[in-house]
C-alpha positions as CSV (number, residue, x, y, z in Angstrom):
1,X,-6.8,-24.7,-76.7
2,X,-5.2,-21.6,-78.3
3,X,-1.5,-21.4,-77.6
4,X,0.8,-22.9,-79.8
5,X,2.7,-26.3,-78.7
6,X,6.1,-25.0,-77.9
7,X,4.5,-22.5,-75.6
8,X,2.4,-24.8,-73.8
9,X,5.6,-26.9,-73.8
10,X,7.5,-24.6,-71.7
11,X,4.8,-23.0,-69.4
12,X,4.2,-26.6,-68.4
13,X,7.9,-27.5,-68.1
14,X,8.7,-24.2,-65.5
15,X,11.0,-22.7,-64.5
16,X,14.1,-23.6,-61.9
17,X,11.6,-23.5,-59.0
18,X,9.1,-25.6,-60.4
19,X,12.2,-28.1,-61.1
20,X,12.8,-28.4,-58.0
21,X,9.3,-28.8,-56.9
22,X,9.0,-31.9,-59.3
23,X,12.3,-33.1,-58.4
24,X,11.5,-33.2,-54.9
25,X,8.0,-35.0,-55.6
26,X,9.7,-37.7,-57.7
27,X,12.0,-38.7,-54.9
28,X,9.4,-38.6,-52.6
29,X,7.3,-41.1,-54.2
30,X,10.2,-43.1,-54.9
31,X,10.7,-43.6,-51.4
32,X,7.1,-44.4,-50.9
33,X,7.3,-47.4,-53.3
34,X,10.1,-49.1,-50.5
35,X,8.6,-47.6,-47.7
36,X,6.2,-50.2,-46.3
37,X,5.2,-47.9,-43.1
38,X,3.7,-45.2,-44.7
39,X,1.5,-47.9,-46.9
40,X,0.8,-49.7,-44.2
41,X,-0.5,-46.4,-41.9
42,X,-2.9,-45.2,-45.1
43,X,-4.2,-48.8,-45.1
44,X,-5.0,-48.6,-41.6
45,X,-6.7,-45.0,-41.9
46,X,-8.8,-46.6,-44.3
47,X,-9.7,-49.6,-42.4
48,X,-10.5,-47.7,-39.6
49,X,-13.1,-45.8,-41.8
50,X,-14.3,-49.2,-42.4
51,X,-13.3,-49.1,-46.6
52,X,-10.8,-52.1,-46.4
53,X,-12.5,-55.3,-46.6
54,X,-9.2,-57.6,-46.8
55,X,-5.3,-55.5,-47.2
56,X,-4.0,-55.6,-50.8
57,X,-0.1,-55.4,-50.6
58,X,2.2,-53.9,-53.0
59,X,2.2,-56.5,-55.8
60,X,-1.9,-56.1,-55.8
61,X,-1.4,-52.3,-55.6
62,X,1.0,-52.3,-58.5
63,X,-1.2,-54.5,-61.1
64,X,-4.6,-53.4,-59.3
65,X,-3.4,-49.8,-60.7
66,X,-2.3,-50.7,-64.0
67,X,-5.7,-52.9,-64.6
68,X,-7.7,-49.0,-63.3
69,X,-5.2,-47.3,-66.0
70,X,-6.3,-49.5,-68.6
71,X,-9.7,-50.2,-68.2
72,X,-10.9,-46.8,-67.5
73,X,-8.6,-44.2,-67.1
74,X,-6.9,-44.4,-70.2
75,X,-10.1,-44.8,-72.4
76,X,-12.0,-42.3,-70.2
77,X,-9.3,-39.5,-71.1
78,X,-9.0,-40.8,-75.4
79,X,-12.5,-40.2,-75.5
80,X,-12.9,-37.2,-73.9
81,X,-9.9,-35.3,-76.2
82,X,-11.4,-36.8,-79.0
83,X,-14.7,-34.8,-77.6
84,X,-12.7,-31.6,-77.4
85,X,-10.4,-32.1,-80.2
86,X,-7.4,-32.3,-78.0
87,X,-4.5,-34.8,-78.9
88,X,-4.2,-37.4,-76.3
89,X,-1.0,-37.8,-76.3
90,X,0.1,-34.3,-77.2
91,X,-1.9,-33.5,-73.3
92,X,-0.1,-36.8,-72.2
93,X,3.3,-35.4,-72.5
94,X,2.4,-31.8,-70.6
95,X,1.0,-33.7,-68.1
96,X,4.4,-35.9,-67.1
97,X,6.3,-32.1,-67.6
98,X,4.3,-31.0,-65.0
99,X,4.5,-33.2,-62.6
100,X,6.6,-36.7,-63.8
101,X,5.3,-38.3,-60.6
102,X,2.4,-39.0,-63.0
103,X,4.1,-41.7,-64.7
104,X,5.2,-43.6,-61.4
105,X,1.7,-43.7,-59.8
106,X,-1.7,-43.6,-62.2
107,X,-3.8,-44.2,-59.4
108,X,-2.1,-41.9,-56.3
109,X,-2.5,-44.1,-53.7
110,X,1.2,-44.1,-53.4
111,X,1.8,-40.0,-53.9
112,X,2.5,-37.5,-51.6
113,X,-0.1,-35.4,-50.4
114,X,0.8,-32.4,-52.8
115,X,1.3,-34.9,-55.9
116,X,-2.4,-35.9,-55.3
117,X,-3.8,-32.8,-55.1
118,X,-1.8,-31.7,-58.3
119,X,-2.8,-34.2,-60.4
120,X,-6.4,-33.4,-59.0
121,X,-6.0,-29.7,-60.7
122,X,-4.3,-30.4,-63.9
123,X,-7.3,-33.3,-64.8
124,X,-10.5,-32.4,-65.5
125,X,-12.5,-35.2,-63.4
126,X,-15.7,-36.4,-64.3
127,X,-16.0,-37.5,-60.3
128,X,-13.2,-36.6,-58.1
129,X,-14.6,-38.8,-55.3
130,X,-11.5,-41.3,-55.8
131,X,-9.1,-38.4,-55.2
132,X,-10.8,-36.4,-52.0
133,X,-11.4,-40.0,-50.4
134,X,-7.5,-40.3,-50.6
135,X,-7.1,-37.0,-49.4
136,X,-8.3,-38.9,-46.2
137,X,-5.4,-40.5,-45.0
138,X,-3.8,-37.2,-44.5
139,X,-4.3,-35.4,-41.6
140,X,-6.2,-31.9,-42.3
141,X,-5.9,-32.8,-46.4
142,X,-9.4,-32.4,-47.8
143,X,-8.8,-28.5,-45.7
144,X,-5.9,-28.2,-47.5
145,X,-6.9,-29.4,-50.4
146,X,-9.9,-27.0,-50.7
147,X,-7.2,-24.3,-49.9
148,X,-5.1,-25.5,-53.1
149,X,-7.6,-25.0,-55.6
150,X,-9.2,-21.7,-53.8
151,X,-5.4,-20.5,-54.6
152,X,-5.6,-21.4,-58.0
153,X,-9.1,-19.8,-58.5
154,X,-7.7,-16.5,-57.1
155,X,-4.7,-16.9,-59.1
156,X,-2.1,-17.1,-56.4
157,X,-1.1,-21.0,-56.7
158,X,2.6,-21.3,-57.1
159,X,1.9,-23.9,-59.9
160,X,-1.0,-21.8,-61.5
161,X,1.0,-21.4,-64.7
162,X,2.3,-25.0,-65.5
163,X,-0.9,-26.8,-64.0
164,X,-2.7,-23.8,-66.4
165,X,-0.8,-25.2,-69.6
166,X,-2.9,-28.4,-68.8
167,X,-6.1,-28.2,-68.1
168,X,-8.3,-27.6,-71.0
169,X,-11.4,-26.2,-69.2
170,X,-11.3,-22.8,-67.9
171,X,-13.8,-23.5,-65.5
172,X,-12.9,-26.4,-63.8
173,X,-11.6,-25.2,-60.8
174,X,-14.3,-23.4,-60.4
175,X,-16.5,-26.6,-60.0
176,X,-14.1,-28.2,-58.7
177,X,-13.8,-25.9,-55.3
178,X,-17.7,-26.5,-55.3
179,X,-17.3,-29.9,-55.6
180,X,-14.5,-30.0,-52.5
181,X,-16.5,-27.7,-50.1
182,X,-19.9,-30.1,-51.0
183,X,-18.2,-33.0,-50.4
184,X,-16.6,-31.8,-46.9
185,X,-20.4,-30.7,-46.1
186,X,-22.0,-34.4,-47.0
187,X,-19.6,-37.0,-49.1
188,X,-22.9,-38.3,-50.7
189,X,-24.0,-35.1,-51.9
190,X,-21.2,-34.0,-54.3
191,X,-22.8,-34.0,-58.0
192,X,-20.6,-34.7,-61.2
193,X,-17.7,-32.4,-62.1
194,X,-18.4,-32.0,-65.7
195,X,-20.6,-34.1,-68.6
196,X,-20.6,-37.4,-68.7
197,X,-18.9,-39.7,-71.7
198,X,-20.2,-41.5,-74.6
199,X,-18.0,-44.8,-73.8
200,X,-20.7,-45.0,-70.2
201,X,-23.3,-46.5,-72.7
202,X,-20.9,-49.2,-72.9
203,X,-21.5,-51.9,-70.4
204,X,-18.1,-53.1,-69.6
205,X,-16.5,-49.7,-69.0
206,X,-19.6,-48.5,-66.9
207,X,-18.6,-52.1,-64.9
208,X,-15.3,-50.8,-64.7
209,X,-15.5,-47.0,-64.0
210,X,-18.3,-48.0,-61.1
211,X,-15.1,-50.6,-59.6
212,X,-12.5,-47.7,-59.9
213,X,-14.7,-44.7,-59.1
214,X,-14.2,-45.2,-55.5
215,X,-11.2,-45.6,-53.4
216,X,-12.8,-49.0,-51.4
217,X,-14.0,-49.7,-54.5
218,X,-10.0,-50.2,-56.4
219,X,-9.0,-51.6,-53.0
220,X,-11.5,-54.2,-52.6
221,X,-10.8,-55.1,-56.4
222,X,-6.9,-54.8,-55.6
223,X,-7.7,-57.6,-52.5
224,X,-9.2,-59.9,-54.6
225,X,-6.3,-60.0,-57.1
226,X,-3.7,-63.1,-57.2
227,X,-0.8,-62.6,-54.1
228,X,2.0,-62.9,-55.9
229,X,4.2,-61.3,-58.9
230,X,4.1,-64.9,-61.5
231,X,0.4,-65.1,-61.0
232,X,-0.4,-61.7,-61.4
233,X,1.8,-60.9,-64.6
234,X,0.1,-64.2,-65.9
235,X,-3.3,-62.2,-65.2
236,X,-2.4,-59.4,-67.0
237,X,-1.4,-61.2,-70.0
238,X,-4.2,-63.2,-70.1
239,X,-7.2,-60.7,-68.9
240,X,-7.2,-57.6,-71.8
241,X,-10.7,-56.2,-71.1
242,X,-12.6,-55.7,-68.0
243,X,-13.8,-59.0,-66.5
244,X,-17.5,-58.3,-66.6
245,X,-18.3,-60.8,-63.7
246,X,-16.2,-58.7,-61.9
């Protein structure tokens, strides 16, 4: 909110060790995308937490993601800069310098455990819930999670200064380490993270953002989408808002 661009440019871009922590993230998620054991273990941690209905697989996850992207995320995040005066895509950019993972996987559920909770830091959330229930299918990751943004409150989080260059409220990780330690206490008692958005009045995107809030909620969406690659691309061409009946 008050350094220039080219300053913000290169906290958020880091130096030589943060390159290497983003390269290493990358190729992890790369290897993700082909490796059909690990998505098949985070879809059984889920089942077994009853929150899978019927198993989406990768085509689903793909266009299921893109469909959250469009429908909510992107339109959440436009209107809130435009609330803050913030360019979107000026934010856009520092976000992929921090952490270019962010282009390969909008919605996480293919990340790494430290890609997740990055991205969890470095965007002010209206409702995490999405991201913590993720942090489920890692074992000890809501702990460690809650760790990760006590470092960053104290100051001591090796990405403090890049993930700073991002996030436009200074007291989000605040809330947000209230939010985490709530949530561990009782999931159903964690209140919002900051103000909610002029675009909720609008029916479709309150029908979307209540479909994509949750984690079962995008999976149970994702299971219900077409099987295959033809039929889904055809989807996407065809379907350009929210399917209210949804």
């Amino acid at each position: 909110m008050t350094q220039s661009a080219w300053s913000l440019i290169r906290t958020a871009v880091g130096g030589p060790e943060q390159l290497r922590g983003k390269a290493a993230r990358f190729g992890r998620t790369l290897r993700l995308y082909v490796d059909g054991k690990e998505i098949e273990r985070r879809l059984s941690v889920l089942e077994a937490k009853g929150w899978v209905e019927r198993r989406p697989n990768r085509w689903q996850l793909l266009f299921g993601g893109v469909d959250m992207l469009r429908f909510v995320i992107e339109p959440a995040a436009r209107d809130y800069y435009a609330q803050k005066g913030i360019s979107f895509g000026f934010h856009q950019l520092l976000r992929v310098l921090d952490d270019p993972v962010s282009m390969l996987d909008p919605t996480g559920f293919l990340s790494d455990r430290d890609t997740i909770v990055g991205h969890l830091m470095q965007v002010v959330h209206l409702n995490p819930i999405y991201d913590l229930q993720l942090m489920e299918v890692f074992p000890n990751g809501l702990e460690d999670l809650e760790q990760q943004v006590l470092s960053m409150v104290e100051g001591t989080h090796p990405r403090r200064q890049t993930i700073g260059a991002i996030v436009e409220d200074p007291e989000y990780h605040s809330r947000l380490l209230d939010y985490v330690r709530r949530y561990r206490a009782d999931p159903d008692a964690a209140p919002p993270v900051r103000q909610e958005q002029s675009l909720r009045v609008d029916e479709r995107f309150r029908r979307a953002e209540q479909t994509f809030a949750t984690l079962p909620g995008f999976l149970r969406y994702c299971g219900a989408l077409p099987t295959r690659f033809g039929p889904l691309l055809r989807r996407y061409r065809r379907v350009q808002d929210f399917p209210i009946d949804c």
